[in-house]
C-alpha positions as a Markdown table, in Angstrom:
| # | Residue | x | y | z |
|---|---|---|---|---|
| 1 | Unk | 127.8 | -35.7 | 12.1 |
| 2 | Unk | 131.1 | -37.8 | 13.7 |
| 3 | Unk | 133.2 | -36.3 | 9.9 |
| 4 | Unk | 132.1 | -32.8 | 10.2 |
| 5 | Unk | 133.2 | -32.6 | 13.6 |
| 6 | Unk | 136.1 | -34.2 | 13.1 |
| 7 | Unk | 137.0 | -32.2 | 10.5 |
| 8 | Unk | 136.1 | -28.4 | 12.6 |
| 9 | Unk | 138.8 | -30.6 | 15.2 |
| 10 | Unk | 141.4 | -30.5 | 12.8 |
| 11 | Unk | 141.3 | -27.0 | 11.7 |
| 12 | Unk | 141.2 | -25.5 | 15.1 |
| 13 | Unk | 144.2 | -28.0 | 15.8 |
| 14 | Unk | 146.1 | -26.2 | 12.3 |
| 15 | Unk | 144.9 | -22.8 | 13.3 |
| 16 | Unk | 146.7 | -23.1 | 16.8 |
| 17 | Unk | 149.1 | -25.1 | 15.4 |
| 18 | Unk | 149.9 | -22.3 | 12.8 |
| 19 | Unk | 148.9 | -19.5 | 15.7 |
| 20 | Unk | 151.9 | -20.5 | 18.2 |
| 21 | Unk | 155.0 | -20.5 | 15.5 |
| 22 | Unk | 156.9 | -17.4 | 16.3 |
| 23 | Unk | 158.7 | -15.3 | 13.5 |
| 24 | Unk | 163.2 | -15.6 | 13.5 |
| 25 | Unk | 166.4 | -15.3 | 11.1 |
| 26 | Unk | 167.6 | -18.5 | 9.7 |
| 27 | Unk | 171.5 | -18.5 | 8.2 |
| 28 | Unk | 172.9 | -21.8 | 8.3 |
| 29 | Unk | 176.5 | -23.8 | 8.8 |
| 30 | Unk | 179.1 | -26.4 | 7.7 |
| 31 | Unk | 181.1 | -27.7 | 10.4 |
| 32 | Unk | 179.0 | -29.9 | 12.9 |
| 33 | Unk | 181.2 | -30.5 | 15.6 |
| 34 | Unk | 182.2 | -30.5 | 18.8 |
| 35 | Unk | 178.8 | -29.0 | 19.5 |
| 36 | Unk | 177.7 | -27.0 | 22.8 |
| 37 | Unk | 175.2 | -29.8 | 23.5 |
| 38 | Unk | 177.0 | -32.7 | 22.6 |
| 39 | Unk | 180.5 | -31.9 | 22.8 |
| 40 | Unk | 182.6 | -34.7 | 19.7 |
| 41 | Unk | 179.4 | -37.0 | 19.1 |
| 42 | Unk | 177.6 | -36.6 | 15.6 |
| 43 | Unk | 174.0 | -36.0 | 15.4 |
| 44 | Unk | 173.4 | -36.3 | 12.2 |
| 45 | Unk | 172.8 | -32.9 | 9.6 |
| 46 | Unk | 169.0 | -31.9 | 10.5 |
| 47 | Unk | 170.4 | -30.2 | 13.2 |
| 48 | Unk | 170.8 | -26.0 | 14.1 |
| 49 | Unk | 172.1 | -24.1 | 16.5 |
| 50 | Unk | 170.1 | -21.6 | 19.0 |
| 51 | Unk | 170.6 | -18.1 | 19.5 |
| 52 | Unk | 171.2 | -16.2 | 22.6 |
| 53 | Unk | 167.5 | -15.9 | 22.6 |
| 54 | Unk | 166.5 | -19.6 | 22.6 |
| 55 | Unk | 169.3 | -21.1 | 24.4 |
| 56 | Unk | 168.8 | -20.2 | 27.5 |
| 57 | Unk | 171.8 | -21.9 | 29.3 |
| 58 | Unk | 171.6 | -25.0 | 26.9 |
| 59 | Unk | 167.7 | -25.9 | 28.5 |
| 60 | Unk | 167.0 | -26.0 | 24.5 |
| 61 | Unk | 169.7 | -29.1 | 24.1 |
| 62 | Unk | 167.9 | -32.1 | 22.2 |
| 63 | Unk | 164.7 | -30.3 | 22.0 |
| 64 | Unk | 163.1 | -30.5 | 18.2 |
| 65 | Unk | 161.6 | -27.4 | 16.1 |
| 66 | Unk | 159.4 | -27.2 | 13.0 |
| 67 | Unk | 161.3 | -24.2 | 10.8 |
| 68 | Unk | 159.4 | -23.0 | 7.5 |
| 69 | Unk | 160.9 | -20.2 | 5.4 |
| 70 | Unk | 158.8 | -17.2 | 5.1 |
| 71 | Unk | 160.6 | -14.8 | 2.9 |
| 72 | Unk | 164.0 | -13.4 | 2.0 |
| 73 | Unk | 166.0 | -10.7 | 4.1 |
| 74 | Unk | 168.5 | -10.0 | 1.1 |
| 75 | Unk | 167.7 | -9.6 | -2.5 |
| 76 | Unk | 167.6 | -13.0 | -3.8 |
| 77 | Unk | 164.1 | -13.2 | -4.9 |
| 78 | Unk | 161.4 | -16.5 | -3.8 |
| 79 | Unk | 164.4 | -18.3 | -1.3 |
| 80 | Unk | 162.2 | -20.3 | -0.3 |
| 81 | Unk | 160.6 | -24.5 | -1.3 |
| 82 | Unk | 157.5 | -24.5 | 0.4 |
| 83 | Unk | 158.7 | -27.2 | 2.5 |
| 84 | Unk | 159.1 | -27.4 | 6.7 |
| 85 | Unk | 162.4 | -29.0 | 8.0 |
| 86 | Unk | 162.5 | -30.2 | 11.6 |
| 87 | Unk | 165.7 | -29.8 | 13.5 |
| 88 | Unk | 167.4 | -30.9 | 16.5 |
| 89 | Unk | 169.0 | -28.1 | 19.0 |
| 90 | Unk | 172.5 | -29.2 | 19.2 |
| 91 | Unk | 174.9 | -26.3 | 19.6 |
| 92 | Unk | 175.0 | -22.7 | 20.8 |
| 93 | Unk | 175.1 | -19.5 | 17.9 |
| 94 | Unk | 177.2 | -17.1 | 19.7 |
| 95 | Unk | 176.5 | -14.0 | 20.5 |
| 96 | Unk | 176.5 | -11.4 | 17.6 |
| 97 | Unk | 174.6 | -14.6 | 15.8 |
| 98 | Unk | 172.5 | -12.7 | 13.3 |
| 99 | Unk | 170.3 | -15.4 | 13.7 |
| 100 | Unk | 167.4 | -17.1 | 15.8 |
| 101 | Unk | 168.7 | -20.4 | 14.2 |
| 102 | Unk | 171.9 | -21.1 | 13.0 |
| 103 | Unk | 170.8 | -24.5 | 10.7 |
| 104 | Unk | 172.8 | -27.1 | 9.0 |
| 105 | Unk | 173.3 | -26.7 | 5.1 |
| 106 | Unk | 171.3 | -29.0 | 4.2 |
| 107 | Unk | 168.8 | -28.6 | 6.9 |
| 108 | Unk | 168.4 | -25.3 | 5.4 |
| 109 | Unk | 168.6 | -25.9 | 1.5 |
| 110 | Unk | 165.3 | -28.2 | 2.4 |
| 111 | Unk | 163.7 | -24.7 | 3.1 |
| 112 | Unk | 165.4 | -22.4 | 1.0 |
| 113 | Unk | 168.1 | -22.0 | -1.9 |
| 114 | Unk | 171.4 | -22.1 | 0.2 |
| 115 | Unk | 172.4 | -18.7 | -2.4 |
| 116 | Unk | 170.5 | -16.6 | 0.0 |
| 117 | Unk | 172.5 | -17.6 | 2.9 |
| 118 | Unk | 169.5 | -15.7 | 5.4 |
| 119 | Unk | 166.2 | -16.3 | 5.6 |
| 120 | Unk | 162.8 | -15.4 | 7.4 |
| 121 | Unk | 161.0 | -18.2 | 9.4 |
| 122 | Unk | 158.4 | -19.4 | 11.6 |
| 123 | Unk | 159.5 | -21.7 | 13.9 |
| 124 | Unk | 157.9 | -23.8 | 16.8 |
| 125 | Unk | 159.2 | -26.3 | 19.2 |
């Protein structure tokens, strides 16, 4: 009795899990600093930058999100590995950003082939 419960406990957990990601634009970037959050200081390349949308004055600074691509928004066909990437907030995408997050190369090329430069996700803090 203790496994099947545990096991109904750990798909609700997915299903909420999966239930609070919220749909975005992903492009990505190459140059890493100065940064809105953390002005000259590296912080490493599994980082992104938030949108008008998410920034919210820099409150998103240092906070972590799960990104999964979801499809293409350009012609190259099956962008994306099948893979999640988690990234730390460490800069602000401008506005005009055509993007909900603005994501390191290789941040992004461990979701999607770099060639199609913008991407739908799901992502969640």
């Amino acid at each position: 009795m203790e496994k099947a419960t545990l096991i109904i406990v750990a798909i609700v957990a997915t299903l909420i899990s999966v239930a609070s990601a919220a749909p975005g634009i992903a492009t990505f970037y190459t140059s890493y600093v100065p940064s809105a959050c953390y002005g000259g200081q590296q912080q490493g390349v599994m980082i992104a930058a938030a949108s008008d949308t998410l920034w919210k004055g820099g409150a998103v600074c240092g906070k972590y999100f799960r990104v999964t691509c979801t499809g293409p928004r350009n012609p190259v066909p099956h962008p994306c590995t099948g893979k999640s990437v988690v990234v730390k907030i460490v800069d602000h995408c401008p506005g005009g950003c055509p993007s909900t997050l603005d994501l390191s190369r290789e941040a992004f090329a461990q979701i999607a082939n770099p060639v199609a430069g913008i991407i739908n996700i799901d992502y969640q803090q």
